[in-house]
C-alpha positions as CSV (number, residue, x, y, z in Angstrom):
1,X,-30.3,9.2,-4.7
2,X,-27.8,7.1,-5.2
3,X,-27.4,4.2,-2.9
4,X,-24.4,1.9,-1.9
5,X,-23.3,-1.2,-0.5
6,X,-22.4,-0.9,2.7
7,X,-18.7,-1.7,2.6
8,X,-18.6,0.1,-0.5
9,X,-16.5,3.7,0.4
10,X,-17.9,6.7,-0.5
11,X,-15.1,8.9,-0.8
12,X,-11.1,7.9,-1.2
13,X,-8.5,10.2,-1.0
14,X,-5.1,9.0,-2.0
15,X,-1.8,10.9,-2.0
16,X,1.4,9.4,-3.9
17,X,5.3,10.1,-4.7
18,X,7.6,8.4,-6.3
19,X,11.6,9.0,-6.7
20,X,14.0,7.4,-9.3
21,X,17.6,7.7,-9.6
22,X,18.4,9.5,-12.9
23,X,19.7,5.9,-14.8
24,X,17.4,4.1,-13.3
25,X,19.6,2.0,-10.9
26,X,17.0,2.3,-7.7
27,X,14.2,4.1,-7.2
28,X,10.9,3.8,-4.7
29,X,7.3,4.9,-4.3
30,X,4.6,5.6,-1.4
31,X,1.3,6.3,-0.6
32,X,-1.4,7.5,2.2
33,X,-4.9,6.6,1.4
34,X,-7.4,7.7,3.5
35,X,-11.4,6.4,2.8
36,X,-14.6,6.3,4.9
37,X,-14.2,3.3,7.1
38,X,-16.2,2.0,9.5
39,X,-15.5,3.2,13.0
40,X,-12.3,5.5,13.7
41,X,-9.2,3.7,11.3
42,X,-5.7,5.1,10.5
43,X,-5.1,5.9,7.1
44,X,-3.5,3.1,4.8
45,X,0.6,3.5,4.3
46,X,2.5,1.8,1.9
47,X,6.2,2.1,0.6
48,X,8.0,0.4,-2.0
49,X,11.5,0.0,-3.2
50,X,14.1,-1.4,-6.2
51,X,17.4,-2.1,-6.6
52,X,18.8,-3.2,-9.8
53,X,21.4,-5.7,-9.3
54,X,22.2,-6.0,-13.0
55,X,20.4,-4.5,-16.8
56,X,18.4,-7.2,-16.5
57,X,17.8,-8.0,-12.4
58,X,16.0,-6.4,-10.2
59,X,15.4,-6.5,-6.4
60,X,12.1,-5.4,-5.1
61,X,11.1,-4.5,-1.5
62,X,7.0,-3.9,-0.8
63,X,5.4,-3.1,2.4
64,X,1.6,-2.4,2.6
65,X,-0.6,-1.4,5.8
66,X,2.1,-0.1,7.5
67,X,0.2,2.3,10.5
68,X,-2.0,-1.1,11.1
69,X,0.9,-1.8,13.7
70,X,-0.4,1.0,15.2
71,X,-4.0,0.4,15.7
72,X,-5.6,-2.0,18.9
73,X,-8.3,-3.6,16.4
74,X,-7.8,-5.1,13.0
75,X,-8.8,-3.2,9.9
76,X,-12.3,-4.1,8.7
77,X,-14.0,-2.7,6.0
78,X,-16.8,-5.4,5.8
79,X,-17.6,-6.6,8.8
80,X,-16.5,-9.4,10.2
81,X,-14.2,-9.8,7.6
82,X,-11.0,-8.0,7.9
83,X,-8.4,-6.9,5.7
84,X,-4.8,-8.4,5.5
85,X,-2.8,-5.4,7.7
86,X,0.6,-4.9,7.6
87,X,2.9,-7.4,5.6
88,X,5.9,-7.0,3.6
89,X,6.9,-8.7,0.2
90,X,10.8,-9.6,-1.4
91,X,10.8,-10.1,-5.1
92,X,13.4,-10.6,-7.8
93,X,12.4,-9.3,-11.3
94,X,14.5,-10.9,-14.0
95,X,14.1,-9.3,-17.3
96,X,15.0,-11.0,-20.2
């Protein structure tokens, strides 16, 4: 047999979709990931989005853990130790 770490998952099962505007002016992605964690956890959520201001900026929204602002304990994959949860990231992309 095969044997793990115990904060190591055994299985992951991740669903993803993204959507672009034909030129490319905005466009966004998301995901539901689902893995064996210990105890009873919701699913991980995250979305993302762009904007591009100009050819060469670009606005960039992130949010990750979004459905851990709906759970009473913190996420923990290793216990005690627990995972980041829901936070959200702005970012400007310039391309030159």
């Amino acid at each position: 047999p095969i044997y793990y770490p115990g904060f190591t998952p055994q299985y992951k099962i991740r669903l993803e979709a993204e959507v672009k505007e034909r030129l490319g002016k905005w466009g966004g992605n998301g995901y539901l990931q689902q893995q064996d964690w210990p105890g009873s956890q919701l699913p991980l959520m995250g979305l993302s989005g762009f904007y591009k201001l100009s050819g060469t900026i670009k606005l960039i929204l992130e949010i990750e853990d979004i459905l851990a602002l709906f759970q009473n304990d913190p996420r923990t994959i290793w216990y005690p130790y627990q995972e980041p949860g829901f936070y959200g990231i702005v970012k400007v992309q310039i391309s030159l």
